[in-house]
N, C-alpha and C positions, 0 to 999 in steps of 0.2 A: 438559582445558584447550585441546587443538589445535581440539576442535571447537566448543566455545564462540569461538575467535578468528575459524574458519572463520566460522560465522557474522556475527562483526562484519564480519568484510573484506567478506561478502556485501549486505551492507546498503550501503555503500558502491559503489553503483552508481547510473548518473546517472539510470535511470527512476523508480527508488528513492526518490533525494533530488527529484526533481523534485514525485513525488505527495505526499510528506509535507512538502517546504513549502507545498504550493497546500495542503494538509489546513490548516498550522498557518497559514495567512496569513487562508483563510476563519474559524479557530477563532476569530483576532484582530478581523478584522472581524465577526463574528459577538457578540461579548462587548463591544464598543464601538458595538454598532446601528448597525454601518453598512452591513449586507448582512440581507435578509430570513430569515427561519429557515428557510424554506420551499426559497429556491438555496442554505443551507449545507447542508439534510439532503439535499438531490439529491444536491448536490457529492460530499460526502465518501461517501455511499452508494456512488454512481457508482464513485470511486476506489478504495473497499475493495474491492469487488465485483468489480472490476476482478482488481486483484491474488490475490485467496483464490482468483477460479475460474480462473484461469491456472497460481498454484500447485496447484490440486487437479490439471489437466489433466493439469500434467507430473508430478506424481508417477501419477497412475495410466498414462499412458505408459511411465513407466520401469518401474511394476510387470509391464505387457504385456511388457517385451524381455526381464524376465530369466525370465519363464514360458517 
């Protein structure tokens, strides 16, 4: 349970919530045609991409310190 919370409280970070509203703002505009398909699959691309290879970095970082 502690670490399930952990993880909630971690998500609650403002780079965090900044990417997944600009994610869920294009989603919106994206499902109402008012942004081309083409700048949402960047966008969101861009943003995921973003975040998975920053958390890959730091976890194999942190696998380097405790070696």
């Amino acid at each position: 349970m502690q670490d399930f919370l952990k993880k909630i409280t971690n998500l609650i970070e403002v780079k965090k919530l900044i990417a997944l509203t600009v994610v869920y703002v294009f989603c919106g505009l994206a499902i109402f045609d008012k942004v081309d398909t083409a700048i949402f699959t960047n966008v969101v691309t861009l943003i995921v991409g973003y975040y998975f290879g920053q958390s890959t970095t730091r976890a194999a970082l942190n696998d380097n310190k405790t070696e």
